[in-house]
N, C-alpha and C positions, 0 to 999 in steps of 0.2 A: 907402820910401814906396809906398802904392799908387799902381797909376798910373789912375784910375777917371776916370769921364767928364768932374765936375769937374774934375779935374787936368789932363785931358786937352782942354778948351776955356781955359783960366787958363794954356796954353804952348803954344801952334799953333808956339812956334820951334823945339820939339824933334826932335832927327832920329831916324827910328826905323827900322831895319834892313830896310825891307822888300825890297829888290833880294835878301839874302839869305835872304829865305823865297819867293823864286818869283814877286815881283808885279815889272812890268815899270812905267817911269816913268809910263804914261797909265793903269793901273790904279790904282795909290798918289792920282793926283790923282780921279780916279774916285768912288776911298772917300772920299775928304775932300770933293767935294764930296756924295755921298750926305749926309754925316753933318752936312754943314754946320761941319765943325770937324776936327783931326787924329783919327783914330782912338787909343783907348786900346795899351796892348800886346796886351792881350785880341780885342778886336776886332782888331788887323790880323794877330794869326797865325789869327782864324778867318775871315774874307776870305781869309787866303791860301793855305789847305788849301781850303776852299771854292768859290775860282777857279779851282783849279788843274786841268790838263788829267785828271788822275784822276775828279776830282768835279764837277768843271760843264761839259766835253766842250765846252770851249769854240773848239776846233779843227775838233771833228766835225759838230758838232748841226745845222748848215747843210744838210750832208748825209742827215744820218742821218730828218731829218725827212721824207724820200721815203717811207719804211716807214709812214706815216701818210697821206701823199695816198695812195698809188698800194696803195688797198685796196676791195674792192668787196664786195658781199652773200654771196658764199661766203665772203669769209674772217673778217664779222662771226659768222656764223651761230654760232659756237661761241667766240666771242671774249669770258670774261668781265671779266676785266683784263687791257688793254695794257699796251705803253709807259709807263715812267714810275711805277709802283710796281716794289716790291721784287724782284719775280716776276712772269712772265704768269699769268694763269686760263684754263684750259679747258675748257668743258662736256663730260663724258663720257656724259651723258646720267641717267634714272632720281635723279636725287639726287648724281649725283657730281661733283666735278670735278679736275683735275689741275694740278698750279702746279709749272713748273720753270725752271731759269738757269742760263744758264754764265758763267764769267768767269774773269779772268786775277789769277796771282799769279803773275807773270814774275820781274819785279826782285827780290821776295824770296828768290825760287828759288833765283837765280843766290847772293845774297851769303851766305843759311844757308838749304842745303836742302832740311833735316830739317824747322825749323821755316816754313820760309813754305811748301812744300806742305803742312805738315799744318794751317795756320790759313786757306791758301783754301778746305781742304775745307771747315774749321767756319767761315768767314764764307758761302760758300754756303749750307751748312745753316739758317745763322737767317735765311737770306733765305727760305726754303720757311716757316720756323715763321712769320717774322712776317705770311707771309698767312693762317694762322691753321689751314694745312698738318701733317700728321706726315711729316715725312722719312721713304722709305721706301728712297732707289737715291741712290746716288752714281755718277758715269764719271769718266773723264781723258782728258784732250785732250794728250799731252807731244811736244814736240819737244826734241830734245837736239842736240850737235855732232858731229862725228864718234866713232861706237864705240867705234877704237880709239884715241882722245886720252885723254891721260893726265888731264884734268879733267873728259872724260864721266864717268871713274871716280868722281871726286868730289860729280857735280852727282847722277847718277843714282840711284846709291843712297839717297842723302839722300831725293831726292824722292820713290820709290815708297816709301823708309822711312816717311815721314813723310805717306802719304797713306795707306797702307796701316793704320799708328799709328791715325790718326784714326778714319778710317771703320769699324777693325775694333771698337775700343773702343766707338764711339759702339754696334754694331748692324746698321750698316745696308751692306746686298749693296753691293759694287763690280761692278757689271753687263755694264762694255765698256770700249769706248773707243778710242784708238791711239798706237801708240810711235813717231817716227818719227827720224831719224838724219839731220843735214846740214851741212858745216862751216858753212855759214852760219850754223848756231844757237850755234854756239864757245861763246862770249860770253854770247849771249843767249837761254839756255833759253826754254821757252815751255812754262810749267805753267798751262792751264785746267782749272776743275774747273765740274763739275755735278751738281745736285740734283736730284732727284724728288719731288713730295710729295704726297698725296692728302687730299681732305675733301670733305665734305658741304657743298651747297651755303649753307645756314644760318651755317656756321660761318666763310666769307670774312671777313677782316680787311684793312682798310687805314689806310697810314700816314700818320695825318690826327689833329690836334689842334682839337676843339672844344667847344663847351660852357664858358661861362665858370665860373668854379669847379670845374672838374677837376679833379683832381689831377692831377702829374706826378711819376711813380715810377720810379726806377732799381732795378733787381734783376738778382741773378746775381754774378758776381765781381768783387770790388774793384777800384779803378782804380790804374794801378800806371804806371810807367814805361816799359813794353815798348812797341814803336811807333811813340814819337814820332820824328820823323822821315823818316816812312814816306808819306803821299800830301802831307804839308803840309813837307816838307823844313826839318820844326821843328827848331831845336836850344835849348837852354837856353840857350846862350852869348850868344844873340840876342837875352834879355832880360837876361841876370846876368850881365854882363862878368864875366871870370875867377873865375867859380865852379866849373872844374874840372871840370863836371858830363857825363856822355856819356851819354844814355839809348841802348838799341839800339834798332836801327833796324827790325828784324825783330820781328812779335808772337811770344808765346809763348802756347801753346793748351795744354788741359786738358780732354783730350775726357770725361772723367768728368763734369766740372762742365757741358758742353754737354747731354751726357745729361739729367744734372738738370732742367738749364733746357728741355730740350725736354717731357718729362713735367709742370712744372712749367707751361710753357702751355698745352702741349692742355688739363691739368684748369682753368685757368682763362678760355680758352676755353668750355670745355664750362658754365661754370657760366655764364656770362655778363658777366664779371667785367673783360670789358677795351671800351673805348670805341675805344682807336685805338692800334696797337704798333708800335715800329720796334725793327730789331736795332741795336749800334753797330759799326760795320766801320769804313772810311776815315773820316775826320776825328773819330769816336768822338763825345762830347756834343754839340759844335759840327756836326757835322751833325744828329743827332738832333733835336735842339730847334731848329734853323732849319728844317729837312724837315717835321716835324710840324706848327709852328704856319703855316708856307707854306701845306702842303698842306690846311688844314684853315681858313683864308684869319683864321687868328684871332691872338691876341698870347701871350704866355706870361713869367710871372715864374720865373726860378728861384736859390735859395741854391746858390752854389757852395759852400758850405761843410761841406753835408749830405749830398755825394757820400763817400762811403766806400771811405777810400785801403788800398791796401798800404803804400804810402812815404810815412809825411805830412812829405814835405820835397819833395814837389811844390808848383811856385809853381800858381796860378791858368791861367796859360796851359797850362803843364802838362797837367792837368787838364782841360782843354776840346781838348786835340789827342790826347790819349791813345789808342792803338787798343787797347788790353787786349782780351782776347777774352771770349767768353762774356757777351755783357749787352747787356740789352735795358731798352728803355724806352715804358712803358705810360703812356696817359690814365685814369682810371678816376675813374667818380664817386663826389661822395662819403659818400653814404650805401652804397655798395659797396666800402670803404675798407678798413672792417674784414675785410672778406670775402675779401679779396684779401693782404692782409697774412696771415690764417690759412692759407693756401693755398701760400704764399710760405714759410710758417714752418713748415708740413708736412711741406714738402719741403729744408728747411735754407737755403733762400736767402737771402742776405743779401741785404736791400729799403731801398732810402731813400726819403722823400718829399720831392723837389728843392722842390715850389713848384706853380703851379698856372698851369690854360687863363685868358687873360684875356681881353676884348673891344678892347682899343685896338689890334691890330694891329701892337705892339712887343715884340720879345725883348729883354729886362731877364733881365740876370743880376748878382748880386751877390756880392761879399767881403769877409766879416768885415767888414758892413755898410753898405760902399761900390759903387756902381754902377759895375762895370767893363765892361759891353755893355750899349747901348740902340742899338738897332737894326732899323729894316725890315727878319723873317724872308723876305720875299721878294726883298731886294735880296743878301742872303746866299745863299739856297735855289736862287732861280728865275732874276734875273734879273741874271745874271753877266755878262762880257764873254759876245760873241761874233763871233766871228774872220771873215773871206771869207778864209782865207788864198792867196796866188798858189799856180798847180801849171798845169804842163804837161809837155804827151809828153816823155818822155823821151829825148836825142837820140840817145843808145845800139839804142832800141830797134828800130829799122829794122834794123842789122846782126843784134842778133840773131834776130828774128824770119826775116830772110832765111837763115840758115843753119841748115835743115831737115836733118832726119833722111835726107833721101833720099839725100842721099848717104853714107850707113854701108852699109857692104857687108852685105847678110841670106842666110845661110846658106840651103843649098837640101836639101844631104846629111844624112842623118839620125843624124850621130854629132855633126858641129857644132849641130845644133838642140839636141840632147841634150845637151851640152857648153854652150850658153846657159842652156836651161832649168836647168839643175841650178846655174848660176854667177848665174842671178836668185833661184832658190826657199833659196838661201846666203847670201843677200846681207840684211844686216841691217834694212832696211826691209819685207822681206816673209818674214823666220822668224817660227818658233817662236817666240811673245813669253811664253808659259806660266812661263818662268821670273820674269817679271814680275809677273806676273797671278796667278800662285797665292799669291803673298802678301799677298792681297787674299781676302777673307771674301765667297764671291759669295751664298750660300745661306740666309746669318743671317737670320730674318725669316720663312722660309719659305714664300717668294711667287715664290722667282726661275723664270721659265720657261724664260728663254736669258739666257747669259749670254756671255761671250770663251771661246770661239773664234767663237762664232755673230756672225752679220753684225751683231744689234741686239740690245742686250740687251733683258729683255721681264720686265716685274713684273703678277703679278696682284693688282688692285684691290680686286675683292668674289670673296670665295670662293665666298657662295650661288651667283651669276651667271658667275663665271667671268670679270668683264669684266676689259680688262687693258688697259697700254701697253707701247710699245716704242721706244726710243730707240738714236739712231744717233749718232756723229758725226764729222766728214769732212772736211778740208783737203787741198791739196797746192798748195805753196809753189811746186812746179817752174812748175808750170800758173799760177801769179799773176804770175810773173815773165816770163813771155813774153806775158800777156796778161790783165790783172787782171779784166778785165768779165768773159770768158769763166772765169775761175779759179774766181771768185767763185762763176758759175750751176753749174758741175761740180763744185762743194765741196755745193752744194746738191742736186745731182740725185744723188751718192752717197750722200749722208745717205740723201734720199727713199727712192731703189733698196733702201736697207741695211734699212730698216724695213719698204718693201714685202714684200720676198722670205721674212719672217717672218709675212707673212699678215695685216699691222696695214695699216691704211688713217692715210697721213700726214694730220694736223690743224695742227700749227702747228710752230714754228720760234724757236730761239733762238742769237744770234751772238754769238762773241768775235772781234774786227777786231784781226790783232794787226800792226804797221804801224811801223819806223823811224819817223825825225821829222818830225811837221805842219809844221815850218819848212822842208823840204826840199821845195821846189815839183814835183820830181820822184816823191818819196814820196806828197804831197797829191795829184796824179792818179793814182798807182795808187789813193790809199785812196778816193776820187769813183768810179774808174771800179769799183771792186769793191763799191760799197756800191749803186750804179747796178743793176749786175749782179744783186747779190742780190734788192731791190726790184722789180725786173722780172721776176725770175726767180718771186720768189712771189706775184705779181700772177697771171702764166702759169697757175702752178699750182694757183693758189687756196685757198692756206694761209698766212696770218698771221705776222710776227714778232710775236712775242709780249714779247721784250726780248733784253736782253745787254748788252756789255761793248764797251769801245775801248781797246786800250794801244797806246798811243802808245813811240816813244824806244827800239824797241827795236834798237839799234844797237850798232855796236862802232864806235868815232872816228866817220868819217864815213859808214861802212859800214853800210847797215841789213840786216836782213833782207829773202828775200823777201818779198810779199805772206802772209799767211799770214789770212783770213778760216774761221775756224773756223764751221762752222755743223753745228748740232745740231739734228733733226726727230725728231717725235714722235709715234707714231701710233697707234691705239686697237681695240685686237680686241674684237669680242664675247663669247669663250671662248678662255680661252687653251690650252684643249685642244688648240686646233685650230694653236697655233702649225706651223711649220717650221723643222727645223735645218738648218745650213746644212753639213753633210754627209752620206752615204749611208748606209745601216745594214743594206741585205740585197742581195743579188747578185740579180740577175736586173731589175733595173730600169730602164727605157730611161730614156737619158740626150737632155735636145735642151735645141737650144740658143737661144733666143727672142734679135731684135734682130736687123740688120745688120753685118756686119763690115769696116769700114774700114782703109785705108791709113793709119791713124794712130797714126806712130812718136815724132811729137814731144812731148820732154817725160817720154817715157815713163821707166820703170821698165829698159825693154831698152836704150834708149839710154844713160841713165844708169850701169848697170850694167856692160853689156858694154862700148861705147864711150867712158864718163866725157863725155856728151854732151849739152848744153840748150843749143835752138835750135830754130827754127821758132813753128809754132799749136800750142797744144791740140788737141784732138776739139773736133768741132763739136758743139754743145747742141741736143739735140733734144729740149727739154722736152715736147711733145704726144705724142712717143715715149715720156718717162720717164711721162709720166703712164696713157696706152696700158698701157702694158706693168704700172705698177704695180694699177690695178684689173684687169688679166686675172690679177695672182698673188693679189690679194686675192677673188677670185669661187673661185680654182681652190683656195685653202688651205680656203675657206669651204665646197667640193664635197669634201674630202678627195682632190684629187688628186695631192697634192704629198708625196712622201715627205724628200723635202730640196729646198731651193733655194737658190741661191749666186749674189751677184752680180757682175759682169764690171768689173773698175776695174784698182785696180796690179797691173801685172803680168801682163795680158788672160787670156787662158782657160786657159795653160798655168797659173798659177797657184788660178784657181777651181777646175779639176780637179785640183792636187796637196793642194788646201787638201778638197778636198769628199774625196779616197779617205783622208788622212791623219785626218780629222775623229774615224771610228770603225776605220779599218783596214781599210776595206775598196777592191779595185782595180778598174780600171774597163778595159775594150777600149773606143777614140775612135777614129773613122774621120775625115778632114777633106776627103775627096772632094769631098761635096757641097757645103760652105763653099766653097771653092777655084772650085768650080765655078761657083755662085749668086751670088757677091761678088764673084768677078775679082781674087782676091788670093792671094797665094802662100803655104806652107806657115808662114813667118819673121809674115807679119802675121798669119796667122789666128788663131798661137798667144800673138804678143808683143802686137798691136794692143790700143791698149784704149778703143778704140770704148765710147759711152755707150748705155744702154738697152738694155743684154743682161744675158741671165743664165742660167743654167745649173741645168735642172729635172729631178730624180729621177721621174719616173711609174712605178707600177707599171704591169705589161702589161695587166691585166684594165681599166684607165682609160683607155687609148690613145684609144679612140676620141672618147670622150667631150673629153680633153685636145685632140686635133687640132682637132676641130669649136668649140671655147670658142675655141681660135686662129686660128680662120678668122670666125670670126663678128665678132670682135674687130680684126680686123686688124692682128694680132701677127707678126711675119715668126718663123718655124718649121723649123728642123732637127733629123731626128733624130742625131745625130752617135756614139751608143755607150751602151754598156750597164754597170753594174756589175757586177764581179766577186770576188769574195769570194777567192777562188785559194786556198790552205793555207796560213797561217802564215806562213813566210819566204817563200812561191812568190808570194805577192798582191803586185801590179804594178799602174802607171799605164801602159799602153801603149798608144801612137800608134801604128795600124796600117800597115806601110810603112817606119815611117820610125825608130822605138827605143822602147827599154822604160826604166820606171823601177822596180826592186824597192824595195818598200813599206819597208822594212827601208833601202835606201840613201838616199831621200828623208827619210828621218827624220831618219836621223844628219847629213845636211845641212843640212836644215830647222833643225834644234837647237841649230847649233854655234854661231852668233854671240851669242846672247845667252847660253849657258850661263854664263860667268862672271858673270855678275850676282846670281845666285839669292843664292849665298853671300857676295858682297861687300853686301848690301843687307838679307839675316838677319843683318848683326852693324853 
């Protein structure tokens, strides 16, 4: 028997499983009194995808709502859509604008991770299209467990399989990004992905149903099985006592068919043919059509029946929790009906017509001609629980923060420096990741400016103009763990740094928060104090979050991860002629080194590495520093002063310098006298320290002058520290004057080795 709304006010006595889809005792009584009666089966599995910490942030949003006070006239200025749709917008000026997102496909990761990295690429993707965007640039955000564990073997390959799969299929350049390696992630990988997408200002779309008599249209791939169970912890058993049945839990993508559908709505875009679009991702119809008619403050009828299955042995609930990939769902009026159907049929899409916008402010949907949801779109969409949950310091965190790096013994002789250096530039967090990356299509499209190895990668816009963007993105879990506020702003001001030094001016900001359990009150102040962090951080700056993402759970028992606040910044060149790479290309060019260099070992890359060491602060955040320094690289790329620029993070400057002579082959003589001298630190900091707001600039000599005076005008702090050198073939060397040499040829094969077996375990 159906169980429809009649049925479902004619037995208020029936008990209905919802502790096992995720709703907690005072949510259940919630819905029933929302509805005035028990919820159908229908409605309580889309309440409880709907509530759940994936899709209504009902843990975070307390939080997260800082990013909205604490914003002033700089960071409107270019602000076209915030928070709260699908994608940010950003004005790039002339006609343009840019819309991108990051987010996390963790848990899929980890259980198949072929297929859930390659469907968070393509549910990013329809986030770009449904602002009415063409995807142009895809990145990756990955953390993994440790290298050599025997189920990094298994997570890793999957993942870059299966991002690599998508993106290359779909077209679209993989640009950057980062790998990063920590047992803490064992368990609990961490696959964030992000899109790129550009359009004409005209052409903006948002996910908004109105206009009574609309239509409402589903298009793109049938609705099938694959998913359920995935943000809504659906399972069939939960309506069909022992019917046997196991949907998987992970989607299954079809990046041919995203293709389609992306061609498919640009031209109907372009024609004018859509009123208000959402892609379907988490909770699949059941978000769609409570998101739509919310956000569009109207009501919506739809036939559940006119959805077009791959399995028609899906029940109803089914069907409304489905995450099947590839499919979207459009408003469109309807005398543009036919127009849109042609369009749709052009292109081979298969299109249904569910039902239509109505004016009562109720989402009505029906089966085999019984009413199984009626429901306030806004009490589903908008206004979910939401949490204060408890959180406080940590009691752990005093010991560790007291047990600083200073007491690690730092080498002074110059074959032990040399013996660190080469045991950091080895060490799997800061190789060679090439064997990763090259199986990733960066070029396809033919726009790419930078790409991996370079700090940002960097896509041009308008060919006539040259204009372009550049995208960074930047965590380190070490630094959230000894101190989440500070984590949070140095996950930001690396982004910023990584975009500046490509000669882009940073505009806005998009975050994936990825966080062990809200219910761990110890957990809830790191994710307060890092979300704090960020918000203040880009107040500082005066750049916009523009959106993103919150995963929650990412734990092993009771074990979470560190902090891990992903943050992605985005910045916008005039001509991307004028970009810089982030290594050197001709011998003879002075090398200096902009920023201060600090005692600060905690946390780092050297402690970690050489000593297996975290404990202490972070670097201290000198965001009017970061900002300083980032418009003197954005004036000096704009003058052509800059033949390469590299900026100072993991790893402090012996690593920017093996990364900048490695980049084209070319070696460099470094003096560290005057550092040493100027900063009052010893040869072990100058090289390991990794002080923020530095960065390490290529000048030809015939600029000198001009470069010193932009840096004094500026109040940029200035050393010239060595020059490049090209040397002959196997003779080209990194050498520390004093103190050792690194032949270019031995750096490599260092460089190389940790991740060489990947290449081939992740091509098959």
């Amino acid at each position: 028997m159906i169980d429809s709304v009649a049925h479902a006010a004619s037995t208020p006595e029936r008990e209905l499983p919802y502790a096992a889809l995720g709703l907690k005792d005072d949510e259940f009584a919630r819905i029933r009194e929302l509805l005035g009666r028990r919820p159908t089966g229908a409605e309580l599995a889309m309440y409880s995808v709907m509530w759940s910490e994936h899709c209504s942030y009902k843990s975070s949003k307390v939080h997260l709502r800082q990013f909205g006070r604490k914003v002033d006239d700089r960071m409107r200025e270019r602000l076209m859509v915030g928070m709260g749709e699908n994608a940010g917008v950003l004005d790039l000026g002339d006609g343009w604008a840019v819309t991108f997102k990051i987010e996390s496909h963790n848990h899929p990761s980890y259980v198949e991770p072929f297929q859930g990295a390659a469907t968070g690429v393509g549910g990013i993707v329809r986030d770009i299209i449904s602002m009415g965007a063409r995807p142009v640039a895809v990145m990756d955000a990955l953390r993994f467990g440790a290298v050599d564990h025997p189920d990094t073997a298994r997570v890793l390959p999957g993942v870059v399989g299966g991002i690599s799969f998508y993106a290359n299929c779909l077209g679209l350049p993989n640009i950057g990004g980062e790998t990063w390696f920590d047992p803490v992630y064992q368990a609990n990988p961490l696959v964030n992905a992000l899109a790129v997408g550009v359009l004409r200002h005209e052409d903006l779309h948002l996910a908004s149903a109105t206009g009574a008599g609309n239509r409402v249209v589903l298009f793109g791939a049938r609705t099938g099985g694959d998913g359920i169970g995935g943000a809504s912890i659906l399972a069939s058993e939960s309506f069909e006592e022992n019917s046997g049945r196991k949907r998987p839990s992970v989607q299954v993508g079809d990046p041919f068919a995203e293709k389609v559908l992306i061609e498919c709505c640009l031209e109907l875009f372009h024609a004018g043919l859509v009123e208000g679009i959402q892609d379907l991702g988490a909770a699949g119809i059941s978000c769609a059509t409570s998101e739509l008619a919310a956000n569009g403050g109207s009501g919506m009828r739809v036939e559940l029946d006119a959805v077009l299955l791959r399995d028609p042995s899906l029940t109803p609930e089914e069907i409304l929790m489905s995450e099947s990939q590839e499919r979207m769902m459009a408003v469109v009026a309807p005398d543009k009906l036919d127009a849109f159907l042609a369009v749709t049929a052009k292109w081979e899409v298969e299109t249904s017509v569910l039902g239509e916008v109505t004016g009562d402010g109720r989402l009505v949907i029906t089966w085999r001609g019984e009413t199984i949801v009626d429901v306030d779109p806004s009490t589903v969409a908008v206004d979910g629980p939401v949490y204060e949950r408890p959180f406080h310091r940590p009691a752990w965190l005093d010991a560790l923060q007291a047990d600083t790096a200073g007491r690690l013994p730092r080498p002074a002789a110059g074959a032990e420096l040399r013996a660190q250096s080469l045991a950091l530039l080895g060490s799997a967090n800061l190789a060679d990741a090439s064997r990763i990356t090259s199986q990733y299509d960066r070029y396809v499209l033919g726009n790419t400016a930078l790409s991996s190895p370079d700090d940002a990668g960097m896509i041009r816009v308008d060919e006539s103009s040259g204009l372009g963007v550049a995208v960074a993105t930047d965590a380190n879990g070490r630094y959230g763990q000894l101190d989440p506020y500070a984590g949070a702003q140095l996950a930001l001001a690396e982004a910023y740094r990584n975009v500046a030094v490509t000669g882009a001016t940073p505009i806005g900001v998009s975050d994936c928060l990825n966080f062990g359990s809200p219910e761990n009150p110890e957990v809830m102040w790191q994710f307060e104090r890092a979300v704090t962090g960020l918000a203040d951080g880009c107040l500082e700056l005066g750049i916009p979050v523009t959106g993103g993402n919150v995963s929650f759970y990412n734990q092993t028992g009771d074990v979470p991860i560190h902090p891990t606040p992903v943050v992605a910044v985005l910045g916008m060149i005039d001509d991307v002629a004028r970009r810089v790479p982030s290594g050197w290309q001709d011998a003879g060019d002075n090398l200096y080194l902009l920023g201060t260099t600090r005692l600060e070992l905690d946390g780092s890359a050297w402690a970690g590495v050489v000593h297996d060491h975290l404990g202490g602060r972070p670097p201290a955040v000198d965001l009017a520093a970061e900002k300083d320094l980032g418009e003197l690289l954005a004036a000096g790329a704009h003058e052509g002063l800059f033949n390469a620029a590299h900026d100072l993070s993991d790893g402090g400057l012996i690593a920017a310098l093996a990364e900048g002579c490695l980049r084209f082959g070319v070696g460099a003589r470094v003096w560290l006298d005057d550092v040493l001298e100027r900063d009052g630190v010893d040869a072990a900091t100058a090289l390991f320290s990794e002080s923020g707001a530095r960065a390490v600039v290529a000048v030809p000599r015939e600029e000198d002058v001009k470069f010193t005076r932009l840096c004094e005008g500026r109040g940029v702090p200035v050393l010239r520290i060595g020059v490049t050198d090209g040397g002959a073939g196997s003779e080209a060397a990194l050498e520390v004057q004093g103190l050792f040499a690194l032949p270019l040829d031995e750096l490599r094969a260092v460089h190389t080795a940790p991740l060489a077996r990947f290449h081939h375990d992740a091509a098959h």
